[in-house]
N, C-alpha and C positions, 0 to 999 in steps of 0.2 A: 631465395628469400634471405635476408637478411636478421643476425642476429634482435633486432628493435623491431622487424616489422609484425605485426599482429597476423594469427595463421590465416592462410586461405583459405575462405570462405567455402569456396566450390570445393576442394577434396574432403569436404566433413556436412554427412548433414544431420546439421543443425532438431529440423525437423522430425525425421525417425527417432534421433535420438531423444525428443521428447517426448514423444509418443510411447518409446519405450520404457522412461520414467514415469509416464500413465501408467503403465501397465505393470508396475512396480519392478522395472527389471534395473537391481544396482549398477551394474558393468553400465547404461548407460549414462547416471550421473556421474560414476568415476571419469566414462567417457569427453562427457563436456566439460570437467573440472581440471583432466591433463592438459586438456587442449587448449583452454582458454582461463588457467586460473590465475596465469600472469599478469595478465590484460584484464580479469576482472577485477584482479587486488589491486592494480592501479586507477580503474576508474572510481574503484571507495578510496582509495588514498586521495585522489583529489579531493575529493568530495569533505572527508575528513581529518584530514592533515595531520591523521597520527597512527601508526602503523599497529599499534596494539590493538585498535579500534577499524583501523581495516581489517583488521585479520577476523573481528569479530564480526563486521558487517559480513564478510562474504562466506562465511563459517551462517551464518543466519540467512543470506539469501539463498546458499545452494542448497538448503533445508528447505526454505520456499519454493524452490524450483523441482523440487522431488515432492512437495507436498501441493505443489499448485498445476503441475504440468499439466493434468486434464482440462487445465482453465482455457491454456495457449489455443490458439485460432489462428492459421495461413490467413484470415479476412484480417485481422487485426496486424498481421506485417511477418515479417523475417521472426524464425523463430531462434536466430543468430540476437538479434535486435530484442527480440520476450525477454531472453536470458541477462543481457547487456541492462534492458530498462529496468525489472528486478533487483539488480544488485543496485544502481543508480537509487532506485525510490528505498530501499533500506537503507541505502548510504544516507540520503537526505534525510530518512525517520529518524536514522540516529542523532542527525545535526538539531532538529528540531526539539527531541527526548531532552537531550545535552541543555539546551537553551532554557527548559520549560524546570526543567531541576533547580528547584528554589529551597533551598532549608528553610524548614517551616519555625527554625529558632529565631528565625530574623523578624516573625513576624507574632503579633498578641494577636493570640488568638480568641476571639471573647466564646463562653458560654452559650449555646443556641438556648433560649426560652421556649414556652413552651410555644408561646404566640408564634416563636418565627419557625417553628417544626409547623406550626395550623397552617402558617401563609405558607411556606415550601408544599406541604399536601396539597396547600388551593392551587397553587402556582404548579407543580404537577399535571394535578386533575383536569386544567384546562389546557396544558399542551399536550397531553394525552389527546384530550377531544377535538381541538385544533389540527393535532395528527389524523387525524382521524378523519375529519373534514378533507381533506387533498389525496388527490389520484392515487393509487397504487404504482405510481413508475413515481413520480416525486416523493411520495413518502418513503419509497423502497431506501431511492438514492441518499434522501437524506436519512437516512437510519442508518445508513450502513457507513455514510460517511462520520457522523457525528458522535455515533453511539457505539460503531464498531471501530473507526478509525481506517476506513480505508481510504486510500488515494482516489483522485479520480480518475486514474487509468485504469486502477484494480479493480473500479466499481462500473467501467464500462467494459472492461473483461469480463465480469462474475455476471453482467446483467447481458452482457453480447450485443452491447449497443455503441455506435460510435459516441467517442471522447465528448464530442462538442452536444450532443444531445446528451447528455448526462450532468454537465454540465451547466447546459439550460437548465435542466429539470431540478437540479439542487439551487441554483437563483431564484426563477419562480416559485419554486415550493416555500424557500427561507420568505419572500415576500410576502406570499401569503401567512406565510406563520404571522409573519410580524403584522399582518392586518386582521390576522383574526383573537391575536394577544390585547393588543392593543385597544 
């Protein structure tokens, strides 16, 4: 093996060892963190293009990956790939966090009255009931994507459904939202 090449797969697995973060044993996140911490701070450095901020994404995903490992599923792929896609979608939350950060000096902010607290309450009350109205697997996905902020790899992990119906079910549901707002 060469100094740049990324370790081999096959003598480490991947698997046990997060099963073993299940099961709150530290030796094996230290485990996955010697083995591949080089290769994961690179796939945030790409992502991020600044090494203070990889250091922080993957300092944040391997917290993830000790706090989420009972999520990981053999049906959803390589648990080589879990680890890998983890730091990848925090790399990306970071890039997203970064972008949406707006100093609010830049901006007049007016006074809410009392009228536009009445309409936010009405405006509320009926995407409550509107929620309300839609399945329980659409509603889920979109709650959890909108209101908690999960990706939607994380939300078809957390619900154990494939990607692309998850997917569906947060388009469909938004549609209906918006035909029963409307």
């Amino acid at each position: 093996m060469t100094e740049k090449s990324s370790p081999d797969p096959s003598d480490f697995d991947y698997e046990a060892a997060l099963l073993a973060c299940a099961r709150g044993e530290k030796f094996a996140l230290q485990a996955i963190y010697a083995r591949d911490s080089r290769w994961l701070f690179a796939v945030a450095y790409r992502i991020v293009k600044r090494r203070e901020l990889a250091e922080e994404v993957l300092h944040d995903a391997m917290v993830k990956v000790w706090s989420r490992s009972r999520l990981y599923s053999p049906a959803l792929g390589s648990a080589r790939g879990w680890v890998y896609t983890v730091v990848r979608n925090q790399a990306l939350n970071s890039v997203r966090k970064r972008m949406m950060e707006v100093s609010t000096e830049d901006f007049d902010v007016p006074e809410l009255s009392t009228t536009d607290n009445q309409e936010l309450a009405q405006d509320a009350d009926k995407l409550s009931t509107c929620l309300g109205k839609l399945d329980e697997t659409k509603r889920n996905a979109i709650v959890l994507a909108f209101v908690d902020g999960y990706t939607h790899e994380q939300i078809a992990q957390r619900l154990e459904s494939p990607l692309g119906s998850v997917k569906s079910w947060i388009r469909r549901g938004l549609l209906k939202l918006k035909e029963c707002l409307s």
